[in-house]
NUBAFI-969684 format. One record per atom (N, C-alpha, C, CB): x, y, z; residue in one letter. Coordinates in steps of 0.001 Angstrom, whole numbers, padded with zeros to 6 digits, always signed. Atoms other than C-alpha are relative to their C-alpha. Glycine has a CB too. Layout:
// residues N
XYZa...
// end
This chain:
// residues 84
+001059-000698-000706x+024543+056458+042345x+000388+000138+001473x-001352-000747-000153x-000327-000048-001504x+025050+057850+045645x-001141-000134+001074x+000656+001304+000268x+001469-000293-000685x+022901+056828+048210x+000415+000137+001768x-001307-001586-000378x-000116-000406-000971x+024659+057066+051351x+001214+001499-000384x+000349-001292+000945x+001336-000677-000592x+024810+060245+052112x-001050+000302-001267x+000413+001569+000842x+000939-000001+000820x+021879+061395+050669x+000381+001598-000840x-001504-000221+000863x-000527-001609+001138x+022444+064230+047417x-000887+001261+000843x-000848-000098-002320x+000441-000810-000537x+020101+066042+049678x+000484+000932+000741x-000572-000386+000372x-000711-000171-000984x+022074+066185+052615x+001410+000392-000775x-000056-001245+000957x-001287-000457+000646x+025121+066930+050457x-000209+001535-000338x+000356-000902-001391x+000457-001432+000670x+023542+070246+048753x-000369+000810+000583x-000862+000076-000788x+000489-001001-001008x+022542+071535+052164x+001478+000187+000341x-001167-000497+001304x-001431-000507-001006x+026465+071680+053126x+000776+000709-001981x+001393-002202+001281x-000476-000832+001168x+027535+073114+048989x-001043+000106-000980x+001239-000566-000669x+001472-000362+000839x+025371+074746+046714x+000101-000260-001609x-000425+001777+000191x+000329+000387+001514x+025704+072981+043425x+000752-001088-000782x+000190+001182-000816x-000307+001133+000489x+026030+069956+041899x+002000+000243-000715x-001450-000334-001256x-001353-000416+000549x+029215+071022+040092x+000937+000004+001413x-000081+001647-000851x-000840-000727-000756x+030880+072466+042953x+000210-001143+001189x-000642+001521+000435x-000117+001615-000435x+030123+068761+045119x+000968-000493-000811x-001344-000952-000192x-000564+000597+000610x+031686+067111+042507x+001316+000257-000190x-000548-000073-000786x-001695-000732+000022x+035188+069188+042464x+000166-000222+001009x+000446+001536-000268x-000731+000007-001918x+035272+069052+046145x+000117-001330+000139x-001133+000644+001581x+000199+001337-000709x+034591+065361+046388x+001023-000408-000722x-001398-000879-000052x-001180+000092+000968x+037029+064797+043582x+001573+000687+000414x-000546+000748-001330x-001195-001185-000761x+040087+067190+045259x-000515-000908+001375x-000396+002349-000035x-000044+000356-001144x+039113+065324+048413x+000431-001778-000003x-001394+000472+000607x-000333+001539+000255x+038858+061607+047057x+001846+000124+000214x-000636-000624-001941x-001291-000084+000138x+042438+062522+045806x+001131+000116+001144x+000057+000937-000730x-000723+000214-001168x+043763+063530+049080x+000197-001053+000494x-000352+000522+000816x+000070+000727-000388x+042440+060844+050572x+000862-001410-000779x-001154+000186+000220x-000580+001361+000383x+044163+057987+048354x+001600+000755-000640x-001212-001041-001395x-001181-000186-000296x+047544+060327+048472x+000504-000361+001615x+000160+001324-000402x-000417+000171-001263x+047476+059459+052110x-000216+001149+001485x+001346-000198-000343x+001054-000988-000865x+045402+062551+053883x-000392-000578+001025x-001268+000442-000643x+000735+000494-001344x+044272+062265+057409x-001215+000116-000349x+000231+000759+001352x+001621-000085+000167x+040654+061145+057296x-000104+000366+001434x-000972-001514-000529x+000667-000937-001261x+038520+063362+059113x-001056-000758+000797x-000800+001408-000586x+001326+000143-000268x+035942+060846+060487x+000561-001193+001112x-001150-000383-001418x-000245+001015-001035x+036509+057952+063018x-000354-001594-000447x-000896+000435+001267x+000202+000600+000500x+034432+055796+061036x-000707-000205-001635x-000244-000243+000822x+000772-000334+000821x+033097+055110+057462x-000922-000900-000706x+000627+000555-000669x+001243+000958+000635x+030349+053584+055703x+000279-000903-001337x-001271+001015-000448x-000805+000871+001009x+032084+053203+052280x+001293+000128-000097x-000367+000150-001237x-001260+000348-000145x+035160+051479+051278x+000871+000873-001021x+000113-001493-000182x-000415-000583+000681x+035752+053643+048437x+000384+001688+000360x-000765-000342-000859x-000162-001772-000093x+037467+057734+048678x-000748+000543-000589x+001135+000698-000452x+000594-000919-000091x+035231+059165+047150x-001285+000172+000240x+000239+000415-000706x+000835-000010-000885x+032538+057996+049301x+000192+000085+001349x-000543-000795-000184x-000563-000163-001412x+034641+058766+052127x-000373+001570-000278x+001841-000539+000401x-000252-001250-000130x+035170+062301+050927x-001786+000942-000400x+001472+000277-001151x+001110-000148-000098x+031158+062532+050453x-000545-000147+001563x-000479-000815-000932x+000229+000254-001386x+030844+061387+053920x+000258+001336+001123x+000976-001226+000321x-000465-001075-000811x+033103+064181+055297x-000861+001313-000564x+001702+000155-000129x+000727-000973-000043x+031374+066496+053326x-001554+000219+000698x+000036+000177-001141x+001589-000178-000724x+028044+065744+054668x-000204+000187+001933x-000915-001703-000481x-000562-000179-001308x+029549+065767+057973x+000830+001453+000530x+000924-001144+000066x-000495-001335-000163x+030507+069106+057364x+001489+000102+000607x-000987+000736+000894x-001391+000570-000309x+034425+067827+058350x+000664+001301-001601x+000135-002443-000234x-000933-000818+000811x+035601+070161+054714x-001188+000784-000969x+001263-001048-000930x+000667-000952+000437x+034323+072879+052922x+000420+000693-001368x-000024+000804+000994x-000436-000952+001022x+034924+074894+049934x+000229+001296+000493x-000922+000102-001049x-000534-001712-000673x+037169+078234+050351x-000552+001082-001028x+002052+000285+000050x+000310-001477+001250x+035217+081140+048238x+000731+000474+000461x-001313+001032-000244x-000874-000661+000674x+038159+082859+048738x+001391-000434-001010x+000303+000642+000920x-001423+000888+000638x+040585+080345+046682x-000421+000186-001468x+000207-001980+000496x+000354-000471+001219x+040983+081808+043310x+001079-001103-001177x+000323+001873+000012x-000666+000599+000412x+043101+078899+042610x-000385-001040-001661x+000256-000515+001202x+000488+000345+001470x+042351+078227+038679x+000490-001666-000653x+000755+001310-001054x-000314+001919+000710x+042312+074201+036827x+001178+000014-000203x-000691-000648-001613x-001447+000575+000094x+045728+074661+035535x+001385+000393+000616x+000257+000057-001181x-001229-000423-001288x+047572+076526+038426x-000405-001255+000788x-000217+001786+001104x-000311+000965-000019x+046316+073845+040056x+000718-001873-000613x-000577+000346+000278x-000646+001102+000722x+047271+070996+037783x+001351+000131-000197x-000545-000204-001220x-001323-000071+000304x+050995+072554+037499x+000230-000327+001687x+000615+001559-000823x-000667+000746-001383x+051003+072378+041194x+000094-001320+000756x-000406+000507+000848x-000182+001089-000316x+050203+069171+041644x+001125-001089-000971x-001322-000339+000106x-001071+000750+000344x+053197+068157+039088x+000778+000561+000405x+000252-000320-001104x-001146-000583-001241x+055476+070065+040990x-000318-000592+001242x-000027+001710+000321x-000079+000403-001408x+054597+068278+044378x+000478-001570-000792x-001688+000192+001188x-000557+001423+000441x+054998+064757+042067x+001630+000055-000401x-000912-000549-001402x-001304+000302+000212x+058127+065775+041172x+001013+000165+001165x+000377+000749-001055x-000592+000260-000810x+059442+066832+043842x-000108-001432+001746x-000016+001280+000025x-000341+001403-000656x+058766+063167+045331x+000579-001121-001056x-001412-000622+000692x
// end
């Protein structure tokens, strides 16, 4: 259950439960590949209450113009693993 921030305050910065949940998920992930966090300080110890944080902080956003589809992404992220 999320209670800091509040699902309120989350749904005023993306408009739908779904579309939170991909972003916070694609952001957690950054964050525990080693992503600069956007915030100075955070409340929880976990990414993907960090990457709830930034969103409510309006720090990242969703691109409506990124037509980037589940398994173009998923090939690109084994192409960046392989090439480490």
């Amino acid at each position: 259950m999320i209670i800091y921030p509040s699902i309120d305050k989350l749904l005023d910065r993306v408009d739908s439960r779904y579309s939170l949940a991909v972003l916070a998920a694609k952001r957690a992930h950054e964050l525990e590949n080693g992503d600069v966090e956007l915030l100075s300080h955070y409340e929880s110890p976990r990414t993907v209450g960090r990457a709830f944080e930034e969103i409510a902080d309006d720090k990242i956003e969703i691109d409506p113009n990124s037509i980037l589809l589940e398994k173009e992404a998923e090939k690109v992220e084994e192409e960046k693993k392989e090439e480490n």
